[in-house]
Every structure is written in structure tokens, then in C-alpha cells.
C-alpha positions as MATLAB code, in Angstrom:
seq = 'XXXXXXXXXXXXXXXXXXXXXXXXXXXXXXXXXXXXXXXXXXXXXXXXXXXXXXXXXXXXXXXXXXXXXXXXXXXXXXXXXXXXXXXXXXXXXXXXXXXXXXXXXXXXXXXXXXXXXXXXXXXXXXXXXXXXXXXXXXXXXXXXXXXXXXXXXXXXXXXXXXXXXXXXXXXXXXXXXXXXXXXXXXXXXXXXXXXXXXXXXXXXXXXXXXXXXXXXXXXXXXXXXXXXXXXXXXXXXXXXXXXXXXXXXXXXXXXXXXXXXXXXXXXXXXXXXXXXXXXXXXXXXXXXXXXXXXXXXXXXXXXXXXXXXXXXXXXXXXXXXXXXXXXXXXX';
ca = [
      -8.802  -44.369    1.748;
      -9.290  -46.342   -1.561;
      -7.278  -49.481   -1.905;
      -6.261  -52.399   -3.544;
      -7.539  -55.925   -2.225;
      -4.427  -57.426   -0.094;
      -2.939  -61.252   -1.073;
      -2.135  -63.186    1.695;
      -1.963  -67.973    2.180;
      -2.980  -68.865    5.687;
      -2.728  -72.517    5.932;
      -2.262  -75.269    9.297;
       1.383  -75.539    8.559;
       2.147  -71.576    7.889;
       0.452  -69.339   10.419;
       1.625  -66.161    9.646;
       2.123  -64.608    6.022;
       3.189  -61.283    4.729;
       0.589  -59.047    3.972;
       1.321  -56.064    1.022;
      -1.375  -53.405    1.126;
      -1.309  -51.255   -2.118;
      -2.812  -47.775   -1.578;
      -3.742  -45.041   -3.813;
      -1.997  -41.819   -3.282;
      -4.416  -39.152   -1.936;
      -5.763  -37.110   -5.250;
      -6.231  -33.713   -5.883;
      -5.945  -30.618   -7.894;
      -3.928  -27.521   -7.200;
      -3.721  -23.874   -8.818;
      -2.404  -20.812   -7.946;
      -3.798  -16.942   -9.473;
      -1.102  -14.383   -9.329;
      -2.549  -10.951   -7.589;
      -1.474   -7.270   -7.118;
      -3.016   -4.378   -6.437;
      -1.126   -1.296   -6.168;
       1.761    0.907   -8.326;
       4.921   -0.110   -8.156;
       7.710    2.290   -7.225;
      11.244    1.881   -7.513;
      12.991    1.406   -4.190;
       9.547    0.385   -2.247;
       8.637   -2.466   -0.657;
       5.263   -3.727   -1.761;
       3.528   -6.931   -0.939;
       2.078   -9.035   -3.711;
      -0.190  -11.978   -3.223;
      -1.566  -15.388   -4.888;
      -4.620  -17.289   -4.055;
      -4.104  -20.867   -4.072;
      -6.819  -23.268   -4.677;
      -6.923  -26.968   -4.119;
      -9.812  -28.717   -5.923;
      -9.807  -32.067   -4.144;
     -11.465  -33.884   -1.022;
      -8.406  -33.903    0.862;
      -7.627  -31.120    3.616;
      -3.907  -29.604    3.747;
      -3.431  -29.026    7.022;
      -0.340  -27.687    8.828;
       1.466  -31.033    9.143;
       1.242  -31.272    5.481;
       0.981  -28.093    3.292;
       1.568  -27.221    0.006;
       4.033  -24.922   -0.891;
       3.919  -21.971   -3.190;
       7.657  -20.312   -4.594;
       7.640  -16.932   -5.867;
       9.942  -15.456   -7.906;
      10.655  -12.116   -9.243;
      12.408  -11.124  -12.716;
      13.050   -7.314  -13.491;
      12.363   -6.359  -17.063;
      15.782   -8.716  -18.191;
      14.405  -11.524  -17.066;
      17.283  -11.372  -14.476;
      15.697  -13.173  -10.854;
      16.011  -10.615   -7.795;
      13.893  -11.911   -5.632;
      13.214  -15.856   -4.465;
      10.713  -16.883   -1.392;
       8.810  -19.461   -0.922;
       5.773  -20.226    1.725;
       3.866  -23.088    3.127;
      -0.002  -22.941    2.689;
      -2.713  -24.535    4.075;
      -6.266  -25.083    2.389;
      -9.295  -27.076    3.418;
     -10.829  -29.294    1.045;
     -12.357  -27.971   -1.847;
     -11.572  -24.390   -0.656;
      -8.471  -21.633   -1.502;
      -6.224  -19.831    0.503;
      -4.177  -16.471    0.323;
      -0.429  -15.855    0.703;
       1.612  -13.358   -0.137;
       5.140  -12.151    0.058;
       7.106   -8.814    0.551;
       9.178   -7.801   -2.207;
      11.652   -4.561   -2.631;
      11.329   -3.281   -6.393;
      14.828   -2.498   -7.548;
      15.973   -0.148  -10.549;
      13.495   -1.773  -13.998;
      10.873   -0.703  -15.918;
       8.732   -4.038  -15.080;
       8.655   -6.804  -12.665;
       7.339  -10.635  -13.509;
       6.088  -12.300  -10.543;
       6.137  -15.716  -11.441;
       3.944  -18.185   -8.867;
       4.485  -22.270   -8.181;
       2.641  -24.747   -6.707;
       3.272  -27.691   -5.735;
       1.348  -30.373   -3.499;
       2.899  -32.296   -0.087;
       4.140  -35.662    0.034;
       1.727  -38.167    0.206;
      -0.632  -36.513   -2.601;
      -0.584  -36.681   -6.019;
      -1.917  -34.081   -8.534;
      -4.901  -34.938  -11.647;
      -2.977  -32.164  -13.029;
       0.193  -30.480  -13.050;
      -0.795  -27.808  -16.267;
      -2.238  -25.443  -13.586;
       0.360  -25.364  -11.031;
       2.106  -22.054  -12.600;
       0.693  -18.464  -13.359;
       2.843  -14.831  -13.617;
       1.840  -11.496  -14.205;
       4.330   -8.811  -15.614;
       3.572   -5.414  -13.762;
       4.996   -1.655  -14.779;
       7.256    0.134  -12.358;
       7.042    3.616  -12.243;
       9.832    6.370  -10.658;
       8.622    7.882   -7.769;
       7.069   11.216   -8.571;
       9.378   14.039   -7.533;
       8.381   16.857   -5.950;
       9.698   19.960   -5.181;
       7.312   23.369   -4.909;
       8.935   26.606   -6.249;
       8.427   28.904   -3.371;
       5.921   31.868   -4.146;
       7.345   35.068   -5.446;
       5.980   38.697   -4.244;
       3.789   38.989   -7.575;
       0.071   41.709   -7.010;
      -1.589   40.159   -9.943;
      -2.476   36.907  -10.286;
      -1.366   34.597  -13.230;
      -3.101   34.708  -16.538;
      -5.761   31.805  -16.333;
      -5.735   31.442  -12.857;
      -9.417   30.231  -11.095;
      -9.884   29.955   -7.831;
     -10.869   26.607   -6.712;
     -11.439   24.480   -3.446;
     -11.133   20.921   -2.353;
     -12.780   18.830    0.135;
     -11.618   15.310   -1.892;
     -11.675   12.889    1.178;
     -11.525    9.083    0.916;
      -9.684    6.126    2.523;
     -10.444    2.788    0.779;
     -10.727   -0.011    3.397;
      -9.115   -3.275    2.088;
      -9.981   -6.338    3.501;
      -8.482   -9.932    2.352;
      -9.896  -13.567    4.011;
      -7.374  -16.349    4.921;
      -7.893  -20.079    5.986;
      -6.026  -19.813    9.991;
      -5.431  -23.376   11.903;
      -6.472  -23.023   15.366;
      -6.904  -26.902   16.050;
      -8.774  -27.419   12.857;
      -9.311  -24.608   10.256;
     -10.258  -21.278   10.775;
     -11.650  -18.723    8.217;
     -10.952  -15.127    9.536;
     -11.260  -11.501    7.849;
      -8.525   -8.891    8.027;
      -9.006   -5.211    7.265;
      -6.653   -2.285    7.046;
      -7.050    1.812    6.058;
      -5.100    5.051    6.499;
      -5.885    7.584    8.585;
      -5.074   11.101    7.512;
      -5.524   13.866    9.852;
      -3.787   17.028    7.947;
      -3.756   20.368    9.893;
      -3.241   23.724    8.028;
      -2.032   26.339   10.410;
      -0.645   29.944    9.720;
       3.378   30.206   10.661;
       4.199   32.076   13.854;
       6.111   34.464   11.936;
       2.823   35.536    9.984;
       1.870   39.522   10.892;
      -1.203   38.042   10.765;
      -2.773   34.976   12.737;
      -6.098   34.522   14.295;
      -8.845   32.019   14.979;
     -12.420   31.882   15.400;
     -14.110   29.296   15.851;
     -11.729   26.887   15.263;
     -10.819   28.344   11.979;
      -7.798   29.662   11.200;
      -7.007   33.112    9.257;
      -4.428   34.425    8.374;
      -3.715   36.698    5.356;
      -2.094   36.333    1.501;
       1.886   36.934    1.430;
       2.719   34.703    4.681;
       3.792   31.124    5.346;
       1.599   28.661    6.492;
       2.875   25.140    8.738;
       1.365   22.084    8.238;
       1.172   19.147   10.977;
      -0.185   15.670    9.715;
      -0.501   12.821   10.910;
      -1.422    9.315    9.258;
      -1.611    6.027   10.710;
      -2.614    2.546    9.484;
      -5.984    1.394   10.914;
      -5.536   -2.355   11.088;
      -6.503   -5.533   12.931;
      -3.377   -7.128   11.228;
       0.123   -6.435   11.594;
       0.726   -7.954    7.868;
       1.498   -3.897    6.728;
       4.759   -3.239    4.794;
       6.436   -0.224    2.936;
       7.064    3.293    3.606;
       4.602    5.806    4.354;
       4.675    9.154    1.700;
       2.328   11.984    1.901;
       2.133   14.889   -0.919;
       0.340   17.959   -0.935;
      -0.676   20.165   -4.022;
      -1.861   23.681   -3.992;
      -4.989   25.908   -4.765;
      -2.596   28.442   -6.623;
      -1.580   26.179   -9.089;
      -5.037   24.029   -9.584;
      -3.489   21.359   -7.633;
      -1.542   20.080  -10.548;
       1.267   17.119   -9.733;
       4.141   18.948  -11.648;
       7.303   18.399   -9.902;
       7.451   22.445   -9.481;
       3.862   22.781   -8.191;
       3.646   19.731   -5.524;
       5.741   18.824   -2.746;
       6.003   15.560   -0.556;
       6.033   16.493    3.239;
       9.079   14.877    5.403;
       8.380   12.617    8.520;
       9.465   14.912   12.102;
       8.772   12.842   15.260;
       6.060   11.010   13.446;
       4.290   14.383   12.407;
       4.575   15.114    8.571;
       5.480   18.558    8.269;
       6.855   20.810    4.879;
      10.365   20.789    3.863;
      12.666   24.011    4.805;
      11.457   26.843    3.078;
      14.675   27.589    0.808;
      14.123   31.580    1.171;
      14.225   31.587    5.013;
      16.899   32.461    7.033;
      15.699   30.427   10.113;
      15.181   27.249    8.367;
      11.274   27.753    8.973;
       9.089   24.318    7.427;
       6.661   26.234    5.672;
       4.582   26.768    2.493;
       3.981   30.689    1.315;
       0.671   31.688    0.387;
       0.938   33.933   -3.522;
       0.818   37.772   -2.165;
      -1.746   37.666   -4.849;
      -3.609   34.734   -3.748;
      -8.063   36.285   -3.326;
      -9.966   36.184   -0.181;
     -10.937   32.638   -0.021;
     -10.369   29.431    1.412;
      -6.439   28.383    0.818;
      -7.205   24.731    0.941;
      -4.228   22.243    0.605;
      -4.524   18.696   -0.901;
      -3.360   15.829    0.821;
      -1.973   12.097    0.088;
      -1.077    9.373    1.560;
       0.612    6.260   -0.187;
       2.722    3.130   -0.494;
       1.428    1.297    2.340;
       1.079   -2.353    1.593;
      -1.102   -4.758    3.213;
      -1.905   -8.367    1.415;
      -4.799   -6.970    0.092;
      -2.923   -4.223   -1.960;
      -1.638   -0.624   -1.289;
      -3.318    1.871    1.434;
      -3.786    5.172    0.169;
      -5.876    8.443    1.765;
      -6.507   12.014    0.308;
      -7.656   14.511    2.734;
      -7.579   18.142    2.578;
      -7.084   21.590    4.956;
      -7.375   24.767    4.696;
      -6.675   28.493    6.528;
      -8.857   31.197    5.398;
      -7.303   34.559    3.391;
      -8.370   38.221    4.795;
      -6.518   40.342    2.992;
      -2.285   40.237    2.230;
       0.273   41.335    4.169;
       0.581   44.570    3.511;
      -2.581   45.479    4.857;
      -0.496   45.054    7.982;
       2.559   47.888    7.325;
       1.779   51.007    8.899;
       3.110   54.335    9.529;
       2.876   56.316   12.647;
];
């Protein structure tokens, strides 16, 4: 540790003196990088992050940190949200942290990020020490499918299509840990979405081969889906939402063509069919709907891990032989 030379008189008749040391504070420089990756929804809880890096020969361990304070500002400017977090950062390196924040009722949030170094160590520069970054906040999509009327023909324009869009982006993030000196470990966390399409008992028609299910145009079909967060972290916030969207109407994300499945027992299942009398959770296939694969979209969203937000599509499908009044009869 640099320091000045001390001044100190030893002489015969005075055998002790006092000696003043003058050190030089520790030196180094700190900045901070505002990060978020993910759509913000009113009324979720989402997890945003900043990467702090200290550009100095000096090690910030545990007993002395730095500290970064977040704030959050809705689109008034008005402060709804105030944390702040010890960090530590080797030498020379950078460091993540990150914060969970409820969005309220705005049109944007500022996240606003400061640094600020531990006793005992001063700063070349105090310019960097801030950064923000003003994000949009979107309502939550509604959704709420029209049930399927008793129509022969299909709709003008209709074309039959199919789906098999699967993905589930894997996000990983790095942190500096202290385990007696520092550690640098790797975190990693998906969704898994396992949808199952599966015609309702009440359907006249219901068989499967092969593992395949079919079932026939006119009847309701269940769904039972599960999703779970694949991580080696338990840093995972917000609230789990699934949609679905539907071959019949191109899979558009109109509020009358989509729904969002509701949570049962852990299994996400459809909402109550308005139009039935026992309260059935079920989707209706169009009477009209051809002889194909009735494949449902699936996704799953507003997870949040430090990394960003967890999302999965998936997809699953019965198979159409027929419609229902191939099974009316007369004796």
C-alpha cells in the first residue's frame, strides 16, 4: 500500500516519538450498466439487473462491498420502488445483481442504477457511477375465445394450417460467489412445456391409436399442461401465464380468438366453457372444422430469472375424422 515517508526525532534524551503514517486511500474505478430483458406487464413482478464493474487493482470482497441503489420512477417521474444491494467484484473484473420489482399502473418505468464504492476506497471517477434506462409497459393481453357456433361451412378465407412451433430459450447469467475467496459460477434456467390435447369425455366420439388421439369436428376437446422452470438457481420470480391460439382462426392473438388457460392443482387447463351446463373446461372444435390435424398453440410467459424473462411455445394436437353428426343414427 503506497505511502508517504513517516517523520519521526529519536535522540539519547527522548526515546520514544510519535510516529504519523500518511496513507493513500485505496484507488479505483466503478460503473454500473443498467440491463433488462423481457416485456413489462402491468401488475407482474419482473426482475431487472445491472452489471457492475470495478476497474481497479483492489478486490471488494464481502467485508467491504460496494453498494448499488436502484430506483424505479413510473412514467411521472413519481419513485415506487427503492432497494439497494451489496456487491462484490474481484479486481479488475464485474459482477451482476439484480432486483425484483412489481410494475404498477404506467405506461413506462425508469430504472435508475447507483454506485458507490466502500469505505476505505476512493474513486478516479465519480461521472460513471450512474446509468438508467426508461422501458415501455404494456397491459396484459386479454383473452377470451368466443366459443364455436354450429356453422357447416367454413368461413370465407379460411386455410387450414398446422403448427409444430417449439422452442424454450435457455438463459444463463455468470456471477462472482465468495466461498473463502472468489468464486465465478454459471446459472441457467428454461421452461418446460408439456401441453396435452385430449378429446372431452362427453365427445360421441373418442379414440386412440397409437398414442394419437381422434376424435371428430363439433365436440370439445380438454387440455392438461404442465410447465415448470428448469433451473439450477432458485433466483426465479413472477407468475407463470400460458395462452393458447387456434387452427380455426390462423392462430391470431385477438382477444376473441385466444384464450389464457387457468392454473388447477398445478395443471393448466381451459376456462369453463360458457355454453355448458356442467361447467365442463373445454375448447369446441368448428362443426365445420376439415379432416386434419386440430393442432393448438401454446405459451408460456412472465417468468423472470436475472438473466431476463422465461418463455416456451409448444404445440398439441387431436386428429378430426369426420363431425359429429356422423354419429346420430336412427334405428
Amino acid at each position: 500500500m503506497p505511502c508517504n515517508f513517516p517523520r519521526a526525532t529519536i535522540s539519547e534524551s527522548n526515546l520514544s516519538a510519535t510516529v504519523t503514517i500518511y496513507l493513500d486511500k485505496i484507488k479505483t474505478d466503478l460503473s454500473v450498466e443498467a440491463e433488462l430483458n423481457g416485456t413489462l406487464y402491468k401488475g407482474s413482478t419482473v426482475m431487472v439487473s445491472a452489471t457492475v464493474f470495478n476497474a481497479g487493482d483492489v478486490d471488494l470482497p464481502p467485508s467491504n462491498p460496494a453498494t448499488v441503489v436502484m430506483k424505479a420512477r413510473t412514467a411521472t417521474g413519481a419513485i415506487f420502488d427503492t432497494q439497494s444491494k451489496s456487491v462484490i467484484i474481484p479486481a479488475n473484473g464485474d459482477n451482476l445483481v439484480w432486483y425484483e420489482v412489481t410494475i404498477p399502473d404506467t405506461t413506462k418505468v425508469t430504472f435508475e442504477f447507483h454506485v458507490s464504492a466502500p469505505a476505505g476506497v476512493t474513486e478516479t471517477s465519480l461521472r460513471n457511477n450512474d446509468d438508467s434506462i426508461i422501458v415501455p409497459v404494456e397491459d396484459l393481453p386479454e383473452r377470451d375465445c368466443e366459443d364455436a357456433g354450429m356453422e357447416t361451412d367454413e368461413p370465407s378465407g379460411f386455410v387450414y394450417t398446422d403448427t409444430n412451433d417449439d422452442e424454450a430459450e435457455e438463459l444463463t447469467w455468470t456471477v462472482w460467489e465468495w466461498d473463502g475467496d472468489f468464486v465465478r459460477r454459471t446459472y441457467r434456467a428454461k421452461l418446460v412445456l408439456d401441453p396435452e390435447l385430449i378429446p372431452d369425455e362427453t365427445a360421441g366420439y373418442r379414440e386412440q391409436t397409437d398414442g394419437v388421439w381422434v376424435t371428430r369436428s363439433g365436440y370439445g376437446v380438454d387440455t392438461l399442461t404442465t410447465v415448470t422452470v428448469e433451473s439450477d438457481s432458485p433466483e426465479i420470480a413472477g407468475t407463470l401465464k400460458v395462452d393458447v391460439f387456434f387452427p380455426e382462426h390462423a392462430y391470431s392473438t385477438a382477444k376473441a380468438k385466444s384464450d389464457r388457460l387457468e392454473s388447477d392443482a398445478g395443471v393448466f387447463v381451459f376456462k369453463v366453457l360458457p355454453s355448458s351446463v356442467s361447467g365442463a373446461r373445454m375448447h369446441t372444435v368448428p362443426l365445420w372444422f376439415p379432416d386434419e390435424a386440430y393442432a393448438v398453440k401454446y405459451y408460456a410467459f412472465d417468468v423472470w430469472c436475472p438473466a431476463g424473462m422465461l418463455m416456451a411455445k409448444g404445440n398439441a394436437r387431436v386428429l378430426i375424422d369426420g363431425d359429429m353428426y356422423d354419429d346420430l343414427y336412427t334405428n
